[in-house]
Backbone as CSV, one residue per row, in Angstrom:
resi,resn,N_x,N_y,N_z,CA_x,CA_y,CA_z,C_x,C_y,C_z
1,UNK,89.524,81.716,104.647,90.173,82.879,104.089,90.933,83.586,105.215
2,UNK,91.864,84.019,104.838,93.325,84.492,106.174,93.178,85.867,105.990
3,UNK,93.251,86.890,107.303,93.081,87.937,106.973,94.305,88.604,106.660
4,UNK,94.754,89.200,105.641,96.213,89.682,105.785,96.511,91.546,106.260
5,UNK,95.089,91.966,106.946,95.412,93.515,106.910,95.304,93.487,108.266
6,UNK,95.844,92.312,109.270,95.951,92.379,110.489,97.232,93.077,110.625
7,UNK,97.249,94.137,111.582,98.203,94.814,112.113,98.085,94.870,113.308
8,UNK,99.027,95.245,114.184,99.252,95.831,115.379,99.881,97.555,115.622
9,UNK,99.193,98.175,115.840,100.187,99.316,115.824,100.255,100.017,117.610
10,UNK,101.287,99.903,118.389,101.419,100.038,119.370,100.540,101.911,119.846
11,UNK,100.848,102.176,121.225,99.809,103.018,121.577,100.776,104.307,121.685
12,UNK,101.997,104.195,121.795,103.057,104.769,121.416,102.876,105.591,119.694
13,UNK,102.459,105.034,118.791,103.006,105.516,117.944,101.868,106.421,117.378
14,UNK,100.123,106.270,118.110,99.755,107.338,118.276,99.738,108.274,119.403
15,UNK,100.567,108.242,120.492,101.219,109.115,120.794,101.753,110.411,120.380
16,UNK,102.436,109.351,119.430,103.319,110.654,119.318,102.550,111.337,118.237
17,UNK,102.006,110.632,117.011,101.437,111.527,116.000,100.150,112.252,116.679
18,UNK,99.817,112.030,117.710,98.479,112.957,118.737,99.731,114.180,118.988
19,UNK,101.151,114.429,119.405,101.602,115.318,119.850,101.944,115.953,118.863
20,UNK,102.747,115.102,117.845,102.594,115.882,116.307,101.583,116.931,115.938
21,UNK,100.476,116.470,116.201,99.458,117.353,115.684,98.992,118.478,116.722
22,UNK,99.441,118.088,117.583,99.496,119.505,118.451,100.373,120.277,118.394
23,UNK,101.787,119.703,118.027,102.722,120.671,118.104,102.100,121.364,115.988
24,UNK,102.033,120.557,115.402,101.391,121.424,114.097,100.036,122.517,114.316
25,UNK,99.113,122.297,115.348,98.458,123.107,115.688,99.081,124.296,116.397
26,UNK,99.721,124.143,117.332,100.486,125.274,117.719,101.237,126.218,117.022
27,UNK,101.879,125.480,116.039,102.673,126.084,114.971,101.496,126.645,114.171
28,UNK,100.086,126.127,114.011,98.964,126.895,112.969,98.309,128.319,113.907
29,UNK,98.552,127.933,115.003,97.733,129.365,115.572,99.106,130.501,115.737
30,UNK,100.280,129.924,115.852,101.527,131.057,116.012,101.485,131.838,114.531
31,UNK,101.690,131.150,113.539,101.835,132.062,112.313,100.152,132.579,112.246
32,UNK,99.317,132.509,112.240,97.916,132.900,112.407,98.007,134.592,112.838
33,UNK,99.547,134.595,113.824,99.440,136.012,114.323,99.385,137.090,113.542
34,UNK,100.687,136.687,112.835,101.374,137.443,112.167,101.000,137.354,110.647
35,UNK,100.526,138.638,109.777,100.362,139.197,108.365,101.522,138.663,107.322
36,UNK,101.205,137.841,106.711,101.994,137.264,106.080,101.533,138.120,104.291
37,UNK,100.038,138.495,104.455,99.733,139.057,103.223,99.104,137.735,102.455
38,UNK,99.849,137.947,100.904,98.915,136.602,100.152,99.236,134.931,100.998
39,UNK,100.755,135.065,101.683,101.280,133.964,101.887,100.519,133.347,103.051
40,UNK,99.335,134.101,103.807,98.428,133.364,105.064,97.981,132.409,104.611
41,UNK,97.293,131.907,103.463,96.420,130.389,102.898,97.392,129.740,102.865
42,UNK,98.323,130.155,101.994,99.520,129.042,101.346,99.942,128.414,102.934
43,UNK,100.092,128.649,103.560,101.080,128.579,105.331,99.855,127.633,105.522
44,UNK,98.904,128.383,105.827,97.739,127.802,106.308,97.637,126.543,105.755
45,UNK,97.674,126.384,104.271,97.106,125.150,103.929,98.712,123.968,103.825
46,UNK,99.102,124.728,104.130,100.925,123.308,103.707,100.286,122.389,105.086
47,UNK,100.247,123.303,106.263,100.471,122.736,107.894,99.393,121.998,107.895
48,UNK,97.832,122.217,107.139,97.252,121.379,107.283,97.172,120.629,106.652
49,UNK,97.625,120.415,105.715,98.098,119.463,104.884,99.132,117.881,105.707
50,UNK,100.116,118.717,105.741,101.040,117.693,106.857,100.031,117.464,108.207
51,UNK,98.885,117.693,108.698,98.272,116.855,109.811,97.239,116.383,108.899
52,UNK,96.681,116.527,107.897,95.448,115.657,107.729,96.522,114.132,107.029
53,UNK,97.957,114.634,106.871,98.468,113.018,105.781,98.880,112.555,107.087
54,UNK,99.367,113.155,108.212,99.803,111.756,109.620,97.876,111.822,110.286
55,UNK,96.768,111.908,109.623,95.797,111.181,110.182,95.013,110.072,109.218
56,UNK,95.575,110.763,107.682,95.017,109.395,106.519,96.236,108.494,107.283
57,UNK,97.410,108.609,107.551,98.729,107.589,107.147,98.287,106.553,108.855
58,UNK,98.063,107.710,109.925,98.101,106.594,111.185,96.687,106.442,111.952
59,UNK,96.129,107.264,111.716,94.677,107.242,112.016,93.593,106.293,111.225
60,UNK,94.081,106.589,110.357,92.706,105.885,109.130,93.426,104.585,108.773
61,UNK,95.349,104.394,109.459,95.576,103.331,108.390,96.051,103.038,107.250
62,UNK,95.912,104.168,106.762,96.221,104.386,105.018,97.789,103.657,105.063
63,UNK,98.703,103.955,105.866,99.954,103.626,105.606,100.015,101.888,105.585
64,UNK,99.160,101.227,105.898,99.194,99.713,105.652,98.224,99.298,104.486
65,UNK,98.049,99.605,103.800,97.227,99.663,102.713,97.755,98.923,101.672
66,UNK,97.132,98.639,100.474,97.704,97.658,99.428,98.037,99.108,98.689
67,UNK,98.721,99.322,97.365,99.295,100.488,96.794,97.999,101.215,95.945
68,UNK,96.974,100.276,95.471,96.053,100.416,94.398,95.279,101.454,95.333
69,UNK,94.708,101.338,96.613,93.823,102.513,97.653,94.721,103.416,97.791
70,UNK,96.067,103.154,97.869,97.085,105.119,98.311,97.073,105.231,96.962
71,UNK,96.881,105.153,95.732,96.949,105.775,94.749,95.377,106.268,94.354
72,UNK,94.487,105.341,94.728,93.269,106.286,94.004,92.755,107.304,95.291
73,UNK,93.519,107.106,96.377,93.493,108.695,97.063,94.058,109.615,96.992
74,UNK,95.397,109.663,96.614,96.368,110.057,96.181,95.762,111.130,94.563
75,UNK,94.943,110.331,93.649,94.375,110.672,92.607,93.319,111.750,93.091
76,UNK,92.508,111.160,93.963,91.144,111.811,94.298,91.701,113.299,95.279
77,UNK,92.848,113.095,96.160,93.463,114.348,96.840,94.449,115.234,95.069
78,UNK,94.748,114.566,94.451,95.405,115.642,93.187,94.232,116.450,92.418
79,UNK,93.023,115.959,92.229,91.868,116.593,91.989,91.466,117.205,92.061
80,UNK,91.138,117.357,93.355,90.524,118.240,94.190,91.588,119.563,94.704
81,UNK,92.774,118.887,94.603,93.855,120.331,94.591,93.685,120.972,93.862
82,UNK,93.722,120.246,92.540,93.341,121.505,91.022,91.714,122.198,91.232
83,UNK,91.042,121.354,91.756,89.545,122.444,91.532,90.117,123.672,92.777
84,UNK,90.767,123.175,94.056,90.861,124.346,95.004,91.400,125.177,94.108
85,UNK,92.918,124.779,93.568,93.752,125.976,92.794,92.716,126.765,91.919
86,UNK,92.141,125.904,91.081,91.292,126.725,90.091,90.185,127.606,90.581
87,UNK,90.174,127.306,91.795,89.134,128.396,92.766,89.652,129.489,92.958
88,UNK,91.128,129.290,93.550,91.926,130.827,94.312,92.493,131.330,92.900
89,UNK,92.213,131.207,91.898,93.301,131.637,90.830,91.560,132.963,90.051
90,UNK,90.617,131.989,90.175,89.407,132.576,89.704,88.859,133.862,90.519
91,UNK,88.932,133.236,91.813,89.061,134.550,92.536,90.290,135.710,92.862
92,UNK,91.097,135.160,92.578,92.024,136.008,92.519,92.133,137.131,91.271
93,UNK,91.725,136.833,90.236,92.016,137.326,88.990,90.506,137.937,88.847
94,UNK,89.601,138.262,89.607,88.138,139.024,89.013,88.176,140.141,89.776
């Protein structure tokens, strides 16, 4: 049996997504300063959003994947968005 999820991914290209995520951390503690009001989560959660998908996509791999695993994560991350939403909307409104 042949393995076909052999990859190579050079040391370069986590490089750069290691600096990516620092420069997104930097960018998470700069707006952190400043009172944005309701808009602090929303900020908060986009930026971490964009570093946890370049650590599923180059960290974990996900980006070499067959389509059937990025979709039932893809499913399992749309899920769990709606229970968060349905959290801040519940607390928001009592």
């Amino acid at each position: 049996m042949t393995d076909d999820h052999s990859h190579i991914v050079p040391y370069q290209t986590f490089v750069i997504v290691w600096c990516a995520l620092l420069v997104l951390t930097g960018i998470t503690v700069w707006v952190a300063q400043y009172n944005l009001g309701a808009w602090n989560v929303w900020v908060a959660l986009t930026i971490a959003t964009f570093k946890s998908g370049l650590v599923v996509a180059y960290f974990m791999h996900m980006k070499y994947e067959q389509w059937l695993f990025k979709l039932s994560l893809l499913s399992a991350l749309a899920i769990l968005a709606i229970f968060i939403g349905f959290t801040f909307f519940d607390v928001l409104y009592r």
